[in-house]
Legacy VTK file of the C-alpha trace (Angstrom):
# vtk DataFile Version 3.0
C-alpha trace
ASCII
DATASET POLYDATA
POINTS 116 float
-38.595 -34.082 8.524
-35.613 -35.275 6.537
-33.658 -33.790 4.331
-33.041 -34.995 0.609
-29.739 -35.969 0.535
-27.682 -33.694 -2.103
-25.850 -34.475 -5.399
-22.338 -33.507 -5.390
-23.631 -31.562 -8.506
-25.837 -29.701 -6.227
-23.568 -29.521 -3.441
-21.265 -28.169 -5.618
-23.509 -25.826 -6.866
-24.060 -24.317 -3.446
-20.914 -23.789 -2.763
-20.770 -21.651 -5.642
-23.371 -19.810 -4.952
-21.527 -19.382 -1.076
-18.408 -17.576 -3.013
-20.676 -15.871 -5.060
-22.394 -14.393 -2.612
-18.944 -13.853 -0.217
-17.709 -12.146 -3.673
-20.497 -9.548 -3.759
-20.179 -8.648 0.053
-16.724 -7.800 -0.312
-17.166 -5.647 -3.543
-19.600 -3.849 -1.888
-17.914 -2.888 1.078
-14.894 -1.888 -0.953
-16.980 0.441 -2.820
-18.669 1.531 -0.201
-15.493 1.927 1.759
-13.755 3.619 -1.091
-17.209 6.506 -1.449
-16.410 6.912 2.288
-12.713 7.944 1.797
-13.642 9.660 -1.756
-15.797 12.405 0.448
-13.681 12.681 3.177
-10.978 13.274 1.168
-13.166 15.930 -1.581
-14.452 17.549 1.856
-11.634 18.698 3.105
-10.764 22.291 3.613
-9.437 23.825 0.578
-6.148 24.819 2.044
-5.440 21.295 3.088
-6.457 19.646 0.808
-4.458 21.369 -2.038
-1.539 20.067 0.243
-2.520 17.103 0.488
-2.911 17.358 -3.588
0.642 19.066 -3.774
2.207 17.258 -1.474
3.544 14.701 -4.195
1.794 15.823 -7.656
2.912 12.415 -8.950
1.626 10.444 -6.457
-1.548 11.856 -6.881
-1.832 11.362 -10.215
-0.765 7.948 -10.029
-3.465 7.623 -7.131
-6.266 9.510 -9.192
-5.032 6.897 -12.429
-5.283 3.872 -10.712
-8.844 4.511 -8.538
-10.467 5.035 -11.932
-10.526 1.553 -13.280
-10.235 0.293 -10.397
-13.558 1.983 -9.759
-15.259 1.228 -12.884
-14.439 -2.591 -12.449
-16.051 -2.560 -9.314
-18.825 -0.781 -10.109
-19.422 -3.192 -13.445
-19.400 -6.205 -11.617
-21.989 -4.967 -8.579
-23.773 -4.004 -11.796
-23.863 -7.539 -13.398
-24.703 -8.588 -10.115
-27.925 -5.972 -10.342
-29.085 -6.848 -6.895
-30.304 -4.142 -4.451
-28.439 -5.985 -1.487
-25.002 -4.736 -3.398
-25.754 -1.017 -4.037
-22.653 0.840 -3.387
-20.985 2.046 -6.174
-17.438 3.808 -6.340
-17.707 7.406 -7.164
-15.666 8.075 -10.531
-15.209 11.983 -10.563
-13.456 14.100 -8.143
-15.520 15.445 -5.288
-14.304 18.565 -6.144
-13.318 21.172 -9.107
-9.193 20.772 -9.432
-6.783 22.376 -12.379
-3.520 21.471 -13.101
-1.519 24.349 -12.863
2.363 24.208 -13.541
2.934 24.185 -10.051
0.788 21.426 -9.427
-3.109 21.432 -8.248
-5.339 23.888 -7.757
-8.424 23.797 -5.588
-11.380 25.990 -7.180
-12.951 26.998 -4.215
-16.879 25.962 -3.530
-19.110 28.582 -4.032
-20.642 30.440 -0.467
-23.829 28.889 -0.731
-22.388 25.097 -0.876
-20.288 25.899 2.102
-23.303 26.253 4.620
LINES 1 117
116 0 1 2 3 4 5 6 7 8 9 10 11 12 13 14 15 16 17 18 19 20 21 22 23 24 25 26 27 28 29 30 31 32 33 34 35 36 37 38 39 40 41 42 43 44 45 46 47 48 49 50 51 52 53 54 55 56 57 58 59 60 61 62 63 64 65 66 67 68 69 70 71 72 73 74 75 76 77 78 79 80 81 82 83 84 85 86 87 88 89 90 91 92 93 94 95 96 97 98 99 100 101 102 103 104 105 106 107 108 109 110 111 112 113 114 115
């Protein structure tokens, strides 16, 4: 059976579609890559991960500043997408319960029944 040849419209069009579609992969793994490290991180220990926290207060909020939009833009565009293929989203809280405390973070610890 042959083929119809294409339009360059058309082949044009699939092309599109091609980086479209490459587009959406990549968000997805990025957000799904970024809920991966978001629970490792929130799962640590308390103890370590107030260092980690403390470590560099700044840093972290700079960190914790910067994952937010970056976040909600790639959650908004996955959303536009609205395809069940592309279902990772970015989590946009912290994992945990954190206060800023003049001498940087504290971790409020889980309660004993989360911890089993």
């Amino acid at each position: 059976m042959l083929l119809p040849s294409l339009t360059q419209s058309q082949q044009d069009a699939l092309v599109l579609d091609e980086f479209i579609l490459q587009t959406a992969e990549a968000l997805n793994h990025l957000a799904a890559t970024m809920g991966r490290c978001n629970a490792s991180f929130w799962n640590l220990p308390d103890e370590r991960l107030a260092v980690f926290l403390n470590t560099n207060p700044d840093r972290t909020a700079a960190v914790f500043a910067a994952n937010s939009p970056l976040g909600t833009q790639v959650n908004s565009m996955l959303d536009t997408l609205a395809s069940p293929m592309y279902s990772a989203r970015v989590p946009l809280v912290p994992g945990r319960q954190i206060a800023l405390v003049s001498s940087g973070y504290s971790v409020i610890p889980l309660p004993p029944a989360l911890l089993a």
